[in-house]
Every structure is written in structure tokens, then in C-alpha cells.
N, CA, C and O atoms as a Tinker XYZ file with bonds, in Angstrom:
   360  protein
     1  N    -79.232000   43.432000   30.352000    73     2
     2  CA   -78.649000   43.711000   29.069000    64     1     3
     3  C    -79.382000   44.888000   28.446000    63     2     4     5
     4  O    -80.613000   44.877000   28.427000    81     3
     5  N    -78.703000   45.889000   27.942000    73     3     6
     6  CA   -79.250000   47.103000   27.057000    64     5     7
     7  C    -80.072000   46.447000   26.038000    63     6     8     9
     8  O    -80.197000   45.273000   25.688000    81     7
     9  N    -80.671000   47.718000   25.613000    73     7    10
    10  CA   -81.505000   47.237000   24.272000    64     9    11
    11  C    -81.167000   47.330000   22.846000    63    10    12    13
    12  O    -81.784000   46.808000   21.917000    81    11
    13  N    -79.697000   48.345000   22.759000    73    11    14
    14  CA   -78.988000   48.858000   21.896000    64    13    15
    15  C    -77.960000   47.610000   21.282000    63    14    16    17
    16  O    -77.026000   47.123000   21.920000    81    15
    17  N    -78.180000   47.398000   20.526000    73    15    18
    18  CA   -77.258000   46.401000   19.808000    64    17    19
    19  C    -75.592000   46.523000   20.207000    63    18    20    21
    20  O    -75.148000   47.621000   20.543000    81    19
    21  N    -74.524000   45.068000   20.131000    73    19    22
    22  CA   -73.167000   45.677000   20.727000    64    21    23
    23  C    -72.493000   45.804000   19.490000    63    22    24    25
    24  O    -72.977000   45.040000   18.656000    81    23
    25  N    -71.851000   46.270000   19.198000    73    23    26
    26  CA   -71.392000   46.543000   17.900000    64    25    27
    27  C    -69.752000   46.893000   18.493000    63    26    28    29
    28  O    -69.558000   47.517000   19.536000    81    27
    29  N    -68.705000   46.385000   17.652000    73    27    30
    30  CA   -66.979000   46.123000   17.807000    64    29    31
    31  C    -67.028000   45.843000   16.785000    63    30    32    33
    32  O    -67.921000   45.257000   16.174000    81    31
    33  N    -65.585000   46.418000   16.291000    73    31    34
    34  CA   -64.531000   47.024000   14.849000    64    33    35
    35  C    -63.187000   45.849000   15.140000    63    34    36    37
    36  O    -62.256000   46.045000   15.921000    81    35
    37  N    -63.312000   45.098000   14.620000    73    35    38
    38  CA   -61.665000   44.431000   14.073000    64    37    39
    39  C    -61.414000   43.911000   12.941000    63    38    40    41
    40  O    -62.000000   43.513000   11.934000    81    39
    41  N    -60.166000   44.038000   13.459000    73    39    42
    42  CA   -58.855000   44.043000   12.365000    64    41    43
    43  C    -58.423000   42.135000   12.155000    63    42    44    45
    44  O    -57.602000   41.538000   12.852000    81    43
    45  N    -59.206000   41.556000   11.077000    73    43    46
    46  CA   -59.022000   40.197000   10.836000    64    45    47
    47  C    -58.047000   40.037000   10.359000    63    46    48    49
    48  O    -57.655000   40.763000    9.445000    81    47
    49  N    -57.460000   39.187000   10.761000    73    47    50
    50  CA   -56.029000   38.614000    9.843000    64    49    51
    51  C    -56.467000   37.053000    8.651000    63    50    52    53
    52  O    -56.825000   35.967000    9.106000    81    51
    53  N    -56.372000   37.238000    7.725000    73    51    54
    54  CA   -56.702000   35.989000    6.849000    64    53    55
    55  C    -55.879000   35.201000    6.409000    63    54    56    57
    56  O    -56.263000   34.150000    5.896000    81    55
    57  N    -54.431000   35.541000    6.510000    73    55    58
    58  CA   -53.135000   34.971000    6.506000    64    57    59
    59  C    -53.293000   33.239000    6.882000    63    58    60    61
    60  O    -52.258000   32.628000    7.150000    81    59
    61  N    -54.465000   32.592000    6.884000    73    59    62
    62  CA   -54.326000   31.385000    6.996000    64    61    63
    63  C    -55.038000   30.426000    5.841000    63    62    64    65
    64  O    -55.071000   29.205000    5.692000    81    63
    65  N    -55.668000   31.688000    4.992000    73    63    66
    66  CA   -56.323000   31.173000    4.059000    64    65    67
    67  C    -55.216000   30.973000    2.716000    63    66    68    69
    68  O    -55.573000   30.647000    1.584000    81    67
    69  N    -54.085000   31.195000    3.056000    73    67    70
    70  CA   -53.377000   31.561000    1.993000    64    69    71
    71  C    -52.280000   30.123000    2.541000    63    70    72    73
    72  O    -51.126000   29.948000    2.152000    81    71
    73  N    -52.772000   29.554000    3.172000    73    71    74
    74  CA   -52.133000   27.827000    3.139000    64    73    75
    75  C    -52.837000   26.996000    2.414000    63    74    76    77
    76  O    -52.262000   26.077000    1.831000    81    75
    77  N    -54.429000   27.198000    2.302000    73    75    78
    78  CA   -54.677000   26.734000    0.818000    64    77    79
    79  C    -54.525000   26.567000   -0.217000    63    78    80    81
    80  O    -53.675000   27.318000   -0.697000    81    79
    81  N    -55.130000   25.633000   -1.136000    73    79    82
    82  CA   -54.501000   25.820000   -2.797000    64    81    83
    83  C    -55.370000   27.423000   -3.147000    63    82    84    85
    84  O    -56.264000   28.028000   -2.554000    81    83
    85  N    -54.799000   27.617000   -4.055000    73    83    86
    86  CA   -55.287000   29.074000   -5.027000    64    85    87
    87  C    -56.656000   28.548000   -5.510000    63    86    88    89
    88  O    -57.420000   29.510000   -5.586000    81    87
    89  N    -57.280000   27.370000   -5.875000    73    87    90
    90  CA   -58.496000   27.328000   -6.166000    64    89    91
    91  C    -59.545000   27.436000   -5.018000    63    90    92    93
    92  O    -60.727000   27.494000   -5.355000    81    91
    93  N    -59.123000   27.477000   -3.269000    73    91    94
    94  CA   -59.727000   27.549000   -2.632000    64    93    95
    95  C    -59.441000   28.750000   -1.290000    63    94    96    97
    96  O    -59.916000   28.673000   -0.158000    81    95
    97  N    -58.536000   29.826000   -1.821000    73    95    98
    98  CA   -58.440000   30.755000   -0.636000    64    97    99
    99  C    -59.771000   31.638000   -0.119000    63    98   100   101
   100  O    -60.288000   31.590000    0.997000    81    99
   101  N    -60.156000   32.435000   -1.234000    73    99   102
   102  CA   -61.412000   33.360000   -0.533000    64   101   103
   103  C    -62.138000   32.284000   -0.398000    63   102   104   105
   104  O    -61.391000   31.719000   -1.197000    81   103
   105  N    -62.976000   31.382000   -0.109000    73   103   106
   106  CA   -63.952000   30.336000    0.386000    64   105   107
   107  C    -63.300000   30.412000    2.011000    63   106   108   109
   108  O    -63.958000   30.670000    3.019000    81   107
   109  N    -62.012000   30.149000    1.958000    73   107   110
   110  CA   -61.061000   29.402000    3.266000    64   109   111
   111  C    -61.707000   31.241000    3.990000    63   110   112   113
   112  O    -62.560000   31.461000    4.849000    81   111
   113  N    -60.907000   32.160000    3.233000    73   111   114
   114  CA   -61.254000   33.697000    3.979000    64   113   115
   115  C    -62.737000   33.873000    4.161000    63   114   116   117
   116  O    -62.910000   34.920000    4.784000    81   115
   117  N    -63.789000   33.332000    3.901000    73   115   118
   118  CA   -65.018000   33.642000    4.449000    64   117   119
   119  C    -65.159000   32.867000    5.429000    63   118   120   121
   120  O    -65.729000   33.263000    6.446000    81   119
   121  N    -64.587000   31.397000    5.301000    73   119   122
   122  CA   -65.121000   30.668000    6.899000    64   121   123
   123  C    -64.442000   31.231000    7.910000    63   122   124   125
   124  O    -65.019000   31.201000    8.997000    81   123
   125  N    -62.951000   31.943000    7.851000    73   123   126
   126  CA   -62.233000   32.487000    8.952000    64   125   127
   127  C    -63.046000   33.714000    9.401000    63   126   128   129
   128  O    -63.114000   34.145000   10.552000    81   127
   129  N    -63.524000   34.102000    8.533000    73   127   130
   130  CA   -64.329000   35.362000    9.287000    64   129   131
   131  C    -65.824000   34.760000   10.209000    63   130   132   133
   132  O    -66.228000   35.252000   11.263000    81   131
   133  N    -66.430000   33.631000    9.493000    73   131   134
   134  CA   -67.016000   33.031000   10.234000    64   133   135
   135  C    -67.099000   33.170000   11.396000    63   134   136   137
   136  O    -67.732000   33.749000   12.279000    81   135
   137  N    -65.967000   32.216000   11.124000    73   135   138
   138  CA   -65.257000   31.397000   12.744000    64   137   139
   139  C    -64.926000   32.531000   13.533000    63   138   140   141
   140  O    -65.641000   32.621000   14.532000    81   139
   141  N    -63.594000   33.928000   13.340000    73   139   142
   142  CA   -63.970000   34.301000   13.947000    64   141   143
   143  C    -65.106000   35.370000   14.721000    63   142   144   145
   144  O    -64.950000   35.540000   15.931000    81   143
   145  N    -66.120000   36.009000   14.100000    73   143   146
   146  CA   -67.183000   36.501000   14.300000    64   145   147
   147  C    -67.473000   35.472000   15.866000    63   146   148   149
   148  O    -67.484000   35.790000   17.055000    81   147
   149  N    -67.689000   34.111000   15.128000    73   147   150
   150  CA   -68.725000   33.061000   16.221000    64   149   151
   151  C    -68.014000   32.937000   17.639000    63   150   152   153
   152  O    -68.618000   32.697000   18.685000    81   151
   153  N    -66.347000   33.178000   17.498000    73   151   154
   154  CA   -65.809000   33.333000   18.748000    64   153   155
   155  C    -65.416000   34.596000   19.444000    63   154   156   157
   156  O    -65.084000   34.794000   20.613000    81   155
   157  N    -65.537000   35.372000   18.456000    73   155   158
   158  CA   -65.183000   36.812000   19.195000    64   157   159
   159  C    -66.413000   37.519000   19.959000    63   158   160   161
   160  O    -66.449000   37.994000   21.094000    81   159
   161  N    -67.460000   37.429000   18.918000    73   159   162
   162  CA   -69.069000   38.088000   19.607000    64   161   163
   163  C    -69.848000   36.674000   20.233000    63   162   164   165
   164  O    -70.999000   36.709000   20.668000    81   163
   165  N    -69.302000   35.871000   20.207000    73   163   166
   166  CA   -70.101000   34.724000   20.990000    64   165   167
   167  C    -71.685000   34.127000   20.681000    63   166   168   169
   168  O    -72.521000   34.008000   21.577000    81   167
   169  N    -71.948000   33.758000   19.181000    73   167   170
   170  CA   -73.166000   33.823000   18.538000    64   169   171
   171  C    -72.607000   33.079000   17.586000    63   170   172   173
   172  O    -71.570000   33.258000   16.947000    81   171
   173  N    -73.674000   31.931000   17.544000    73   171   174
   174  CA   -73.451000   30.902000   16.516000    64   173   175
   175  C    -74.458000   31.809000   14.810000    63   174   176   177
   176  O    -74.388000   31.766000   13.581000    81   175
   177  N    -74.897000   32.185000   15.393000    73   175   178
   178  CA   -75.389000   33.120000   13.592000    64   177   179
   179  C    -74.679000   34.165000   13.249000    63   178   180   181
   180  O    -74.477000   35.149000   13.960000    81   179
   181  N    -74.227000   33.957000   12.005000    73   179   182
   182  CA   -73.810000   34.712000   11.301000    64   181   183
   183  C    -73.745000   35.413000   10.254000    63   182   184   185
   184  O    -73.028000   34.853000    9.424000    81   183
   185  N    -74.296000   36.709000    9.778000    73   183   186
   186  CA   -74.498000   36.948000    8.163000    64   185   187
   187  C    -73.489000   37.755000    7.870000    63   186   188   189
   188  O    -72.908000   38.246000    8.838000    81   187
   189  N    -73.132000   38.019000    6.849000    73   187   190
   190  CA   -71.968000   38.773000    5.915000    64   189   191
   191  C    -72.569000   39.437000    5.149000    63   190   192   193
   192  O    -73.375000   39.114000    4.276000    81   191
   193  N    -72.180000   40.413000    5.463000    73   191   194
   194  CA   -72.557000   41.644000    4.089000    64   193   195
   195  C    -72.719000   41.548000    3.338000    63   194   196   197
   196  O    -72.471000   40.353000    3.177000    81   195
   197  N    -73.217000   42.143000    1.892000    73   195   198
   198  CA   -73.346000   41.825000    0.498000    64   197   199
   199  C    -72.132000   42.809000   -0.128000    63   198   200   201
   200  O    -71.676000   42.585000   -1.249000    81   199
   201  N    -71.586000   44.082000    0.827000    73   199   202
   202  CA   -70.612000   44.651000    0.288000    64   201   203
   203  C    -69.343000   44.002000    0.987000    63   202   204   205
   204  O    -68.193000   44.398000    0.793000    81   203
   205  N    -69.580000   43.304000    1.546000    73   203   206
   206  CA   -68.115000   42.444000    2.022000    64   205   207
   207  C    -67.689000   41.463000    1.529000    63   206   208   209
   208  O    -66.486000   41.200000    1.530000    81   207
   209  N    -68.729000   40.605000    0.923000    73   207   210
   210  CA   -68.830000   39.551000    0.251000    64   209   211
   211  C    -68.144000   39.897000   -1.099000    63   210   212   213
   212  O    -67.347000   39.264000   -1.792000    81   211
   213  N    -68.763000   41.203000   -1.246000    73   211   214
   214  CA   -67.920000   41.666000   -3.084000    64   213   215
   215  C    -66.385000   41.962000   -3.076000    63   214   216   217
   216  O    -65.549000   41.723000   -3.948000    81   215
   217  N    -66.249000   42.535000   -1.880000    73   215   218
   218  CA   -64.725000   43.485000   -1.500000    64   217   219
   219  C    -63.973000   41.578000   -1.590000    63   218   220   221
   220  O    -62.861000   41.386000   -2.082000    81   219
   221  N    -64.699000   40.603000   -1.119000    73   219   222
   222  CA   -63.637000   39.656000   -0.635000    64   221   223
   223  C    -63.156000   38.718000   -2.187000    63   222   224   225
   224  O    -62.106000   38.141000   -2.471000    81   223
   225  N    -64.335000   38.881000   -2.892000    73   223   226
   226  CA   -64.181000   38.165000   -4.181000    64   225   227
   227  C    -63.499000   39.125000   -4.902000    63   226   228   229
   228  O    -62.953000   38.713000   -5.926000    81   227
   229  N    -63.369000   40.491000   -4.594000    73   227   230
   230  CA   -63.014000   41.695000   -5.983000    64   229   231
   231  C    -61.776000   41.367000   -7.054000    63   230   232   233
   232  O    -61.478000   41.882000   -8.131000    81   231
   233  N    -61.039000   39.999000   -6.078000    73   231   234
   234  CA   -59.764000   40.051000   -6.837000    64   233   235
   235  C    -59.475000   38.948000   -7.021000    63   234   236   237
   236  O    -58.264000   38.735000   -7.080000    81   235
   237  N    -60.727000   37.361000   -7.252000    73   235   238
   238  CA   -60.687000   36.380000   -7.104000    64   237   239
   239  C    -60.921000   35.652000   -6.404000    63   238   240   241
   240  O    -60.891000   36.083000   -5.252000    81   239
   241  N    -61.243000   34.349000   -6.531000    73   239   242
   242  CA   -60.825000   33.318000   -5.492000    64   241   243
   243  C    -59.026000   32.890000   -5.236000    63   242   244   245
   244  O    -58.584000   32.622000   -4.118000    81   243
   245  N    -58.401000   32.899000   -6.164000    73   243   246
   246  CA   -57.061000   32.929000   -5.566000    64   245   247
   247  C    -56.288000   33.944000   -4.719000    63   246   248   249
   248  O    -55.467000   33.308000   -4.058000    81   247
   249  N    -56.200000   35.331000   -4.445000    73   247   250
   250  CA   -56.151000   36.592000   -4.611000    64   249   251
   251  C    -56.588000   37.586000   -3.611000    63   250   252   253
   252  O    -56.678000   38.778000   -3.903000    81   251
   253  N    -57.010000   36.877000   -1.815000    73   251   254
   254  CA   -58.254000   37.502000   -1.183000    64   253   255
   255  C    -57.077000   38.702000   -0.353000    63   254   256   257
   256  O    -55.853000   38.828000   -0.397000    81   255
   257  N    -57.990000   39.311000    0.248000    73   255   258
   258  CA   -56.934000   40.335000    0.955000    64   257   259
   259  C    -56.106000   39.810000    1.865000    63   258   260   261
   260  O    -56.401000   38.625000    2.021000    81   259
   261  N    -55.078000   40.183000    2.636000    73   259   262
   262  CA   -54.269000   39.669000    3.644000    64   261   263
   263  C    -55.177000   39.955000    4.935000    63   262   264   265
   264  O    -55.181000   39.032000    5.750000    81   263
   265  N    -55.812000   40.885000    5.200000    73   263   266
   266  CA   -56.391000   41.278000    6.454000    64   265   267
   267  C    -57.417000   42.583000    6.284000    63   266   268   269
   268  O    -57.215000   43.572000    5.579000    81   267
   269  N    -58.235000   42.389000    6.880000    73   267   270
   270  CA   -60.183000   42.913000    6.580000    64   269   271
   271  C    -60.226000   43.581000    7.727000    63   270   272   273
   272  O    -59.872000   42.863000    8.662000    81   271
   273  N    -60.566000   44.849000    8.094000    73   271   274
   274  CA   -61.198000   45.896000    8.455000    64   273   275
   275  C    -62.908000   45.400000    9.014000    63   274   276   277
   276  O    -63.597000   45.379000    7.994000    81   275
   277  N    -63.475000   45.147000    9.826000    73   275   278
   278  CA   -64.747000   44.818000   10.046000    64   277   279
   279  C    -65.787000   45.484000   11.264000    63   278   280   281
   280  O    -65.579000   45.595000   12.472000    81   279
   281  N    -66.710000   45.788000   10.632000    73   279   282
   282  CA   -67.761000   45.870000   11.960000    64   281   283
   283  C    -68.671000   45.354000   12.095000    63   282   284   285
   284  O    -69.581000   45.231000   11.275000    81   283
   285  N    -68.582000   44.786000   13.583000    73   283   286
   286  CA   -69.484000   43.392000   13.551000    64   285   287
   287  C    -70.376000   43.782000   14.679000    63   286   288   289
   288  O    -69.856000   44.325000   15.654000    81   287
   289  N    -71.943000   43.516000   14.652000    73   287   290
   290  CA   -72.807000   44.357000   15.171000    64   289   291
   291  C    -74.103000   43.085000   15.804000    63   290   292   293
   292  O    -74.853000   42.622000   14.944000    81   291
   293  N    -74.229000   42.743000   16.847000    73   291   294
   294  CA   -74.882000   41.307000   17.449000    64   293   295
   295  C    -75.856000   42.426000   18.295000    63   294   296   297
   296  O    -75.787000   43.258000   19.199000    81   295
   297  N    -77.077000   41.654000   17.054000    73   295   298
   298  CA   -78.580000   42.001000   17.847000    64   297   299
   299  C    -79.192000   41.964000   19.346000    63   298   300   301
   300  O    -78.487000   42.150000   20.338000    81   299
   301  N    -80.130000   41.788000   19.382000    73   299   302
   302  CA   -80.990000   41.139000   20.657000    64   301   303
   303  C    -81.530000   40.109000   20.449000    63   302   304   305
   304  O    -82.348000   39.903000   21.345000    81   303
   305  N    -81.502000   38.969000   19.396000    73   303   306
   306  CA   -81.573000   37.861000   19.075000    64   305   307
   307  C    -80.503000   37.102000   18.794000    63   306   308   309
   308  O    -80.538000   35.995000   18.256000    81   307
   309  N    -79.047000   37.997000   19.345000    73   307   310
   310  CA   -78.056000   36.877000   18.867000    64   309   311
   311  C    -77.376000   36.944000   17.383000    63   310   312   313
   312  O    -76.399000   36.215000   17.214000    81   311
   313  N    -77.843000   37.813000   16.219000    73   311   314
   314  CA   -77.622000   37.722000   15.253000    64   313   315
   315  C    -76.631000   38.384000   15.155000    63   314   316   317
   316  O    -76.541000   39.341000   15.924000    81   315
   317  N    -75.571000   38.142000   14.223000    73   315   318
   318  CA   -74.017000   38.931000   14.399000    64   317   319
   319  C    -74.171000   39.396000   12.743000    63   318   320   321
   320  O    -74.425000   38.567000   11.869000    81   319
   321  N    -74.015000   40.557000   12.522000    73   319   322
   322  CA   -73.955000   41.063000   11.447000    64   321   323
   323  C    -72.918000   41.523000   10.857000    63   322   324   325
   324  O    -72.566000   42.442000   11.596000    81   323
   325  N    -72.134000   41.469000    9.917000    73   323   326
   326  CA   -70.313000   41.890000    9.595000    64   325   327
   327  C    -70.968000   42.498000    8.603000    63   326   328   329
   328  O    -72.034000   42.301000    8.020000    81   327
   329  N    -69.650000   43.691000    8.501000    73   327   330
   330  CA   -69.607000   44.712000    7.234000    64   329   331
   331  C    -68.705000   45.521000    7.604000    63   330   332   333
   332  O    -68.627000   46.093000    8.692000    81   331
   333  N    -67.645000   45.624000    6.255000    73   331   334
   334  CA   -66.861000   46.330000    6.261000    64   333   335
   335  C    -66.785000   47.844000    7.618000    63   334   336   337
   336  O    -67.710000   48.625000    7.839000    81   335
   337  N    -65.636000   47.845000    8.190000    73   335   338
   338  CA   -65.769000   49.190000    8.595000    64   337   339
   339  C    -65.772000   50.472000    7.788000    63   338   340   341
   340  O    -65.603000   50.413000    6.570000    81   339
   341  N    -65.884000   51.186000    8.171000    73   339   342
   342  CA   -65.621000   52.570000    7.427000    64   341   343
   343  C    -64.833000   53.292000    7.548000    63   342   344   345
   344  O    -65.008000   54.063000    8.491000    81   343
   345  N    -63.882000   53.436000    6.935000    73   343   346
   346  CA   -62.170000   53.900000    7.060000    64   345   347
   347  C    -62.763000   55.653000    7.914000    63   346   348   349
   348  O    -63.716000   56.375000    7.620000    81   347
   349  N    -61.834000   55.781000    8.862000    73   347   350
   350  CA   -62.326000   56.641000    9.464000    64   349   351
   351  C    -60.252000   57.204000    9.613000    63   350   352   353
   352  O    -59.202000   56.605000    9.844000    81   351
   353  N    -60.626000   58.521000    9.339000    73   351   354
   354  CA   -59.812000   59.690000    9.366000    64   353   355
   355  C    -58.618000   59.236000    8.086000    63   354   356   357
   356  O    -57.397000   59.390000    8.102000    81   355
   357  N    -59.363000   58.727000    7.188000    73   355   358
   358  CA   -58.287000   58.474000    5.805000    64   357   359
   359  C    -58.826000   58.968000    4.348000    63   358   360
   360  O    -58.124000   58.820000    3.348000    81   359
């Protein structure tokens, strides 16, 4: 294994958080990113950004986006790190 961290960009869909009640969608949209982080990069740890965390609340807990832009970046200890991507050629 390299020593360089692996780092992959996707396109989350949150469209399932929005089968919740309105008092509980962005909560529902942070565990989906969770979840998938833990199955896509294969690492039970997970941290979330502090600017992702804001982008996801910006418009409520009822209110979260339909689908998140992400780059998710798993150490040499396993640690999976998410944060927004960076809109590139817009």
C-alpha cells in the first residue's frame, strides 16, 4: 500500500432523508453520509467537516440539500475524512 492517502469525489444522493418527518431530515442526511463514506471507502471511522457540517444545516433541519458534492480522503490509519468538494470548472 502507498503512503499517500486515497482520496475519491462523490456525488451523494440524500433523497432518503426526505422520508423522514421535517423535524428529523438533516440528522437522517448526516448518518447517510456516514453510512455511505463506511461502505464506499471501507473504514468504520468517520469525521465530517466543520464546513460540511454548516453547508448541511445552512437551511435547517427540515430543508437539507437533495444531493452533496464530497471528497472523501482515508488515511494510513483508516481514518476517512469528508469535505465538501471544490466545484471545479464552475
Amino acid at each position: 500500500m502507498s503512503s499517500e492517502p486515497l482520496t475519491r469525489i462523490y456525488t451523494v444522493p440524500l433523497r432518503r432523508a426526505f422520508e423522514a418527518p421535517r423535524y428529523r431530515r438533516t440528522k437522517v442526511a448526516i448518518r447517510l453520509i456516514r453510512e455511505f463514506a463506511t461502505r464506499h471507502m471501507k473504514s468504520e471511522e468517520v469525521k465530517l467537516d466543520e464546513d460540511l457540517n454548516r453547508y448541511l444545516w445552512s437551511r435547517g433541519i427540515g430543508n437539507p440539500p437533495r444531493r452533496v458534492k464530497l471528497e472523501m480522503e482515508k488515511d494510513k490509519d483508516g481514518v476517512v475524512s469528508i469535505r465538501l468538494a471544490a466545484e471545479t470548472g464552475q
